[in-house]
C-alpha positions as CSV (number, residue, x, y, z in Angstrom):
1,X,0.0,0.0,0.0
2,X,1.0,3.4,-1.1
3,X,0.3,6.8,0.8
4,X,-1.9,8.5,-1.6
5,X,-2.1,6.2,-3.7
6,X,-4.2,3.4,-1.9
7,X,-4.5,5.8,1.4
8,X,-4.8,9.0,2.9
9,X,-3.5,10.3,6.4
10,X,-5.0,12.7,8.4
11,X,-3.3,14.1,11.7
12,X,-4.9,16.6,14.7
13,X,-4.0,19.9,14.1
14,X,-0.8,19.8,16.5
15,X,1.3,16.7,16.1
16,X,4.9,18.2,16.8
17,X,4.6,19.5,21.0
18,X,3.3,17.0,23.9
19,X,0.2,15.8,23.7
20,X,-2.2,13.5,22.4
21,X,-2.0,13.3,18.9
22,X,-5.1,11.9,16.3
23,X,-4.4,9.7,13.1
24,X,-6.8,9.4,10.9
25,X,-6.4,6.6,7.7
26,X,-8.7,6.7,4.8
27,X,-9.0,3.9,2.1
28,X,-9.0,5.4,-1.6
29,X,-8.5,3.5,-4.6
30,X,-9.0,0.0,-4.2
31,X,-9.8,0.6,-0.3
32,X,-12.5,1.5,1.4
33,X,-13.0,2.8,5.0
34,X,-11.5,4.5,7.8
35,X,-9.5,3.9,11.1
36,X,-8.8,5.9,13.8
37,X,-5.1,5.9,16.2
38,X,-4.2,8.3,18.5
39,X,-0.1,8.1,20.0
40,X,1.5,10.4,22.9
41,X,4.3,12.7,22.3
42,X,5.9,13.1,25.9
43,X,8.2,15.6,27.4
44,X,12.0,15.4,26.4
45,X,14.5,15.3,29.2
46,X,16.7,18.2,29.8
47,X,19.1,17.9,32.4
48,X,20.2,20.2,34.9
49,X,23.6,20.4,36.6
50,X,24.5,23.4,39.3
51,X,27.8,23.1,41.0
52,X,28.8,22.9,44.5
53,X,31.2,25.5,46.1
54,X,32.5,26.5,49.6
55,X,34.5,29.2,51.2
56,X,35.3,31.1,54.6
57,X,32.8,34.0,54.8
58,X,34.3,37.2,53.2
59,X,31.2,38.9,53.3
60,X,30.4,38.3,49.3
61,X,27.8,36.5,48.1
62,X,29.0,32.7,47.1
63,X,28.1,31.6,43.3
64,X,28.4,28.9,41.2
65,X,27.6,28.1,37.5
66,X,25.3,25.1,36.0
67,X,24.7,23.5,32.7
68,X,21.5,22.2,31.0
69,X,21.8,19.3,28.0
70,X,18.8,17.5,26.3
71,X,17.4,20.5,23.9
72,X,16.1,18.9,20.7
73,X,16.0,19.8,17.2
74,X,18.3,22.6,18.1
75,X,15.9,24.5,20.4
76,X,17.2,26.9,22.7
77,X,16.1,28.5,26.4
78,X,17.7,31.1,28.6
79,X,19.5,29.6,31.8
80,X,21.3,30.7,34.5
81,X,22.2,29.5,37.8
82,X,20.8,31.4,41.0
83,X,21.9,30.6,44.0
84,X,23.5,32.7,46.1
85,X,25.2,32.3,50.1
86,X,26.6,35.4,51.6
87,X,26.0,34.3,55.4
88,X,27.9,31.6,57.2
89,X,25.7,28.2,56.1
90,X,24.4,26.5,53.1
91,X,21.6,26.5,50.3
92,X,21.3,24.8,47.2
93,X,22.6,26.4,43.9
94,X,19.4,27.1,42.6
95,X,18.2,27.9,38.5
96,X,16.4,29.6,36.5
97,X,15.2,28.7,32.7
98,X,13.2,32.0,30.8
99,X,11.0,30.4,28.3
100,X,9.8,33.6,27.3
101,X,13.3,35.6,25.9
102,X,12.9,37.2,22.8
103,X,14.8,34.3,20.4
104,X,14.3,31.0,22.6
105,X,12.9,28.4,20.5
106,X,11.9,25.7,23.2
107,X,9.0,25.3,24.9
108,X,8.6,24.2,28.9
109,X,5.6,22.4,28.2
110,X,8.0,20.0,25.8
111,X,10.6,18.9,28.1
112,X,10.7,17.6,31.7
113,X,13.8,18.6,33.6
114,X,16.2,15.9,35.5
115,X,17.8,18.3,38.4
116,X,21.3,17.7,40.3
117,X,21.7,20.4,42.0
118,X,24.7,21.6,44.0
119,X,25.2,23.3,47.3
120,X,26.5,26.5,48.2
121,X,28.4,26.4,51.3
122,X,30.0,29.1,53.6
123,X,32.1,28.6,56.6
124,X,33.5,30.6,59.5
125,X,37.1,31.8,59.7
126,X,39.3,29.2,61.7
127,X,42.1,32.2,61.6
128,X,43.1,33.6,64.6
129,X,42.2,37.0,65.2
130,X,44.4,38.5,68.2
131,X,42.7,41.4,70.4
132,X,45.8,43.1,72.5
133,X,45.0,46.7,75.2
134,X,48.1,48.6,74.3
135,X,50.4,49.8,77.4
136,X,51.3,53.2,78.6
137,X,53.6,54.3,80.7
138,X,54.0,58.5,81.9
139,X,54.2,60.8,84.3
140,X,52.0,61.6,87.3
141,X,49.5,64.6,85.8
142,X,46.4,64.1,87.7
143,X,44.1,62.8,84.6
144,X,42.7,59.3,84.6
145,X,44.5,57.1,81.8
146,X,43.6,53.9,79.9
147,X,44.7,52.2,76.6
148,X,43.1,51.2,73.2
149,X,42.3,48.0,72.4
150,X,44.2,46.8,68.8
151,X,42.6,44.1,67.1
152,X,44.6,42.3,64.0
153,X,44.2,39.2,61.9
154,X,40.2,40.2,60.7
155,X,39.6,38.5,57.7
156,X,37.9,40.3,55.1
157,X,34.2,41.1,55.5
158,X,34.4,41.8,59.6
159,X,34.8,44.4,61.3
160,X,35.3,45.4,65.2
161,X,32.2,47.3,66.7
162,X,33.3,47.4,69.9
163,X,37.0,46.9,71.6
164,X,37.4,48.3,75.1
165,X,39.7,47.7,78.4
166,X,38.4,49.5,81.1
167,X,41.1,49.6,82.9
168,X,42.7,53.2,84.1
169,X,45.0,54.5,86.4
170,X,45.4,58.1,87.7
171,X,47.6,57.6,90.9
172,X,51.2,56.4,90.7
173,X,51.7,52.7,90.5
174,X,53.7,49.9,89.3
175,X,51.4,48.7,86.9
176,X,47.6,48.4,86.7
177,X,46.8,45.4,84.0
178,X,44.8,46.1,81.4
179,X,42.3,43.4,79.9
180,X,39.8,42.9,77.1
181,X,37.0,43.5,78.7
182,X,34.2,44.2,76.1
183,X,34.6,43.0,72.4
184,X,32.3,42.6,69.6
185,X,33.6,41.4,66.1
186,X,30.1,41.4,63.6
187,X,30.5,40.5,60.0
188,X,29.7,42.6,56.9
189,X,25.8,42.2,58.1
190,X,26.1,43.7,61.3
191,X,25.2,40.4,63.2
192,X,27.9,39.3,66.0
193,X,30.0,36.6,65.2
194,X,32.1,37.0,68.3
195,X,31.1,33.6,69.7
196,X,32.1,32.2,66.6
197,X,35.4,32.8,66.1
198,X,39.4,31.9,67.3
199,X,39.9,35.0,69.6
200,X,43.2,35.4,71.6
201,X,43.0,38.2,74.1
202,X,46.3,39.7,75.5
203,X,47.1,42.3,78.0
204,X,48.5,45.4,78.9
205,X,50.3,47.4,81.5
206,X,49.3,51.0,82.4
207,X,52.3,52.6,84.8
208,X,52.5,55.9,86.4
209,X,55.5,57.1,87.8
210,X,55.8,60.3,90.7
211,X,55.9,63.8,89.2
212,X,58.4,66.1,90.7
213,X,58.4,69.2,93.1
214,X,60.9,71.3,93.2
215,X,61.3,72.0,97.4
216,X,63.9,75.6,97.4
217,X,64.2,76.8,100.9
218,X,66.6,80.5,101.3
219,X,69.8,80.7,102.8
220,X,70.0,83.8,105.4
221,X,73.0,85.3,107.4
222,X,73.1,87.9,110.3
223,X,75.4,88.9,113.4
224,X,74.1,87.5,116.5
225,X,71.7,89.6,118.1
226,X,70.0,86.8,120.2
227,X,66.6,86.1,117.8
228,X,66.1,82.9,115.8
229,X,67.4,83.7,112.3
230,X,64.6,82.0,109.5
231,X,64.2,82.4,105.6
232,X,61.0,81.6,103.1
233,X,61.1,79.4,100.8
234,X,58.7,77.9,97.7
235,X,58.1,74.4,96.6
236,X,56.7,74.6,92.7
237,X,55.3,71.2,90.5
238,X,52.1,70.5,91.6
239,X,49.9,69.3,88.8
240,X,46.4,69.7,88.2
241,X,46.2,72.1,90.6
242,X,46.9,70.4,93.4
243,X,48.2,71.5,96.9
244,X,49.5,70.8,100.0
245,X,50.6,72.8,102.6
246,X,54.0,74.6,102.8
247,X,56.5,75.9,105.6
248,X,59.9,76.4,106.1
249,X,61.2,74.8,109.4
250,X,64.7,76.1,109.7
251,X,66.0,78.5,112.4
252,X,69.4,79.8,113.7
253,X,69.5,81.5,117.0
254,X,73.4,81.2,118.0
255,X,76.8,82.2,116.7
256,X,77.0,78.8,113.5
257,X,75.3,77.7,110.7
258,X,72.2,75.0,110.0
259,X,70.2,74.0,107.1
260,X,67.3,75.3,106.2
261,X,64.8,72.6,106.3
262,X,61.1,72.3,105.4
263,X,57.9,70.4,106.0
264,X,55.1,69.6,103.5
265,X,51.8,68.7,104.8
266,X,49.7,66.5,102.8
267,X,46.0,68.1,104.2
268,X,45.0,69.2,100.8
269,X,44.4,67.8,97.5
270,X,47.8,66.6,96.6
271,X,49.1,62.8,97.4
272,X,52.3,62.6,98.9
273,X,52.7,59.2,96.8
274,X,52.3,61.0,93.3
275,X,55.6,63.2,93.9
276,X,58.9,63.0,94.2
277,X,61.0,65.6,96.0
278,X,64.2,67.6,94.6
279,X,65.5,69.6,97.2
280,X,67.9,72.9,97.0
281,X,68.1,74.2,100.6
282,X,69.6,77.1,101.8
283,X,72.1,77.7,104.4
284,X,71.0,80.3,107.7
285,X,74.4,81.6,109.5
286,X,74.8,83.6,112.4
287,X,77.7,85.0,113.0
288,X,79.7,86.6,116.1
289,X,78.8,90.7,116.3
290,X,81.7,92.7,115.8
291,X,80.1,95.8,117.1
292,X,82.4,98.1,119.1
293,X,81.3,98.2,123.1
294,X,82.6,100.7,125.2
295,X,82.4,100.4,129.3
296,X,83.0,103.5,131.9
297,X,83.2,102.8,135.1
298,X,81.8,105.0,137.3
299,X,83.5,107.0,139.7
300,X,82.0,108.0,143.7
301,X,82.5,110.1,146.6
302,X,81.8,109.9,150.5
303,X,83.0,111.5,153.6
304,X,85.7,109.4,155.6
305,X,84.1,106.7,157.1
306,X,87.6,104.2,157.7
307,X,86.1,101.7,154.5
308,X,87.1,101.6,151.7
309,X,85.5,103.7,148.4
310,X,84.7,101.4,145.8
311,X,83.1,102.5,142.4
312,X,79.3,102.7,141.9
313,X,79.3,100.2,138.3
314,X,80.2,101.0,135.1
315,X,78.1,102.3,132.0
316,X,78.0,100.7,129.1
317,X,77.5,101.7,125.4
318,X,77.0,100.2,121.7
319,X,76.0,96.7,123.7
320,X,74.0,95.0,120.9
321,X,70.7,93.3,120.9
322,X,71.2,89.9,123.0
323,X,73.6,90.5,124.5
324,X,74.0,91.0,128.5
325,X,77.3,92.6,130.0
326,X,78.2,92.1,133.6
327,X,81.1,94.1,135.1
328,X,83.4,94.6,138.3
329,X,85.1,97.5,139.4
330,X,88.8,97.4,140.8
331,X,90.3,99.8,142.8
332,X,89.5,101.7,146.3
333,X,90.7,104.2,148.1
């Protein structure tokens, strides 16, 4: 049998895409009749790959390509793989397949789709990230001080939000050690990842050593003149406007020489701990009086009485201050 000849076919109108297709066979010629068949057309298979990948969060988004095989007839659809893991975790590497783009020739409804599909995978740093307070070391000045807290080794996509050691010291010591004592790492979507992660916290050492007054008491000299012989002096360093109270201690009353000494007392707002002294301390010397004295002794009468006259005393002049003069006659008549 020949088509046309002894037969005619007939088909439903769409006999290329899925679905249910109608053939109709007519007898001509030396045959008679009609029979009806009907057959399936069913969904090709494309396949779809997405690939796996993993990395240590950087704070960028995690991608992976993909391929699809099993177009027909040279058809063609848009794909492209979707999938995306910025956070610490995992999610499948999903796809997407436009049916619709200006020039695609396939059809969804043609074509069922076989998926292995990969997985996007992010991990947290295993680096060591090293938080260390810094150290300071200065002079006594009054102010409170404390030290920064340095944090290195941050992989790309954190940041620090918060690195502090509360430690301080205003008054002099040895060494006050300074801690982490608050710190917050958060990656690139502000969430804190502190737990997370290999943190080695050091320490510091905040020292403050004495500030120094200057203690300069005057020297003084002057002939004896039987007074205590004393000179000011000044004491200048104080910080912060602090004070204590001041006096100058020394005193001289006879014929030699002594330092002139001092006394700070601490009943104010500075602490005698904070300083240290330097001392330039003056000298108070008395020395003998070389002022000229002159003594008369004084003469006397009486009538004859048998004794013998003696004089009354003497009278003194130029006898300086301090000084007492006692004196005897001789003679008698």
């Amino acid at each position: 049998m020949v088509e046309g000849t002894d037969y005619d076919l007939t088909f439903s109108a769409d006999k290329t895409n899925v679905g249910t297709v109608t053939v109709t066979v007519t007898g001509k010629g030396n045959y008679i009749g009609t029979a009806t068949r009907t057959y399936q057309i069913t969904p090709a298979i494309l396949t779809v790959t997405t690939s796996s990948d993993s990395k240590t969060y950087d704070g960028d988004a995690l991608t992976a390509g993909g391929s699809i095989s099993g177009f027909v007839n040279g058809e063609t659809a848009d794909f492209k793989t979707t999938g995306t893991q910025t956070k610490v975790g995992s999610s499948t590497n999903t796809y997407a397949i436009d049916w619709t783009a200006a020039g695609n020739t396939a059809k969804q409804g043609n074509y069922t789709i076989s998926e292995n599909l990969g997985t996007l995978t992010v991990t947290e740093t295993t680096d060591e990230i090293v938080a260390t307070p810094g150290s300071y070391s200065g002079t006594y000045d009054g102010q409170a001080h404390g030290v920064d807290v340095t944090v290195t080794g941050l992989p790309e996509g954190y940041s620090v939000k918060n690195a502090v050691s509360y430690a301080t010291a205003t008054d002099v010591t040895d060494g006050v050690t300074a801690s982490v004592d608050e710190l917050v790492v958060v990656n690139a979507q502000g969430e804190d990842v502190t737990a997370n992660l290999k943190i080695t916290k050091g320490t510091g050492t905040i020292k403050i050593t004495p500030a120094t007054l200057k203690v300069t008491t005057y020297g003084a000299k002057a002939e004896y003149d039987g007074s205590a012989l004393t000179a000011d002096g000044k004491v200048t360093g104080f910080v912060n406007n602090e004070a204590a109270t001041f006096t100058t201690t020394g005193s001289q009353t006879e014929v030699g020489s002594s330092t002139n000494y001092y006394a700070i007392d601490w009943n104010d707002t500075a602490k005698e701990s904070n300083y240290t002294i330097e001392e330039e301390l003056g000298t108070l010397e008395v020395t003998q009086n070389q002022t000229s004295i002159m003594v008369i002794p004084q003469g006397g009468s009486k009538p004859y009485d048998g004794t013998a006259l003696t004089g009354a005393g003497v009278t003194t002049y130029g006898l300086p201050a301090g000084y007492t003069l006692t004196a005897t006659t001789k003679g008698s008549m």
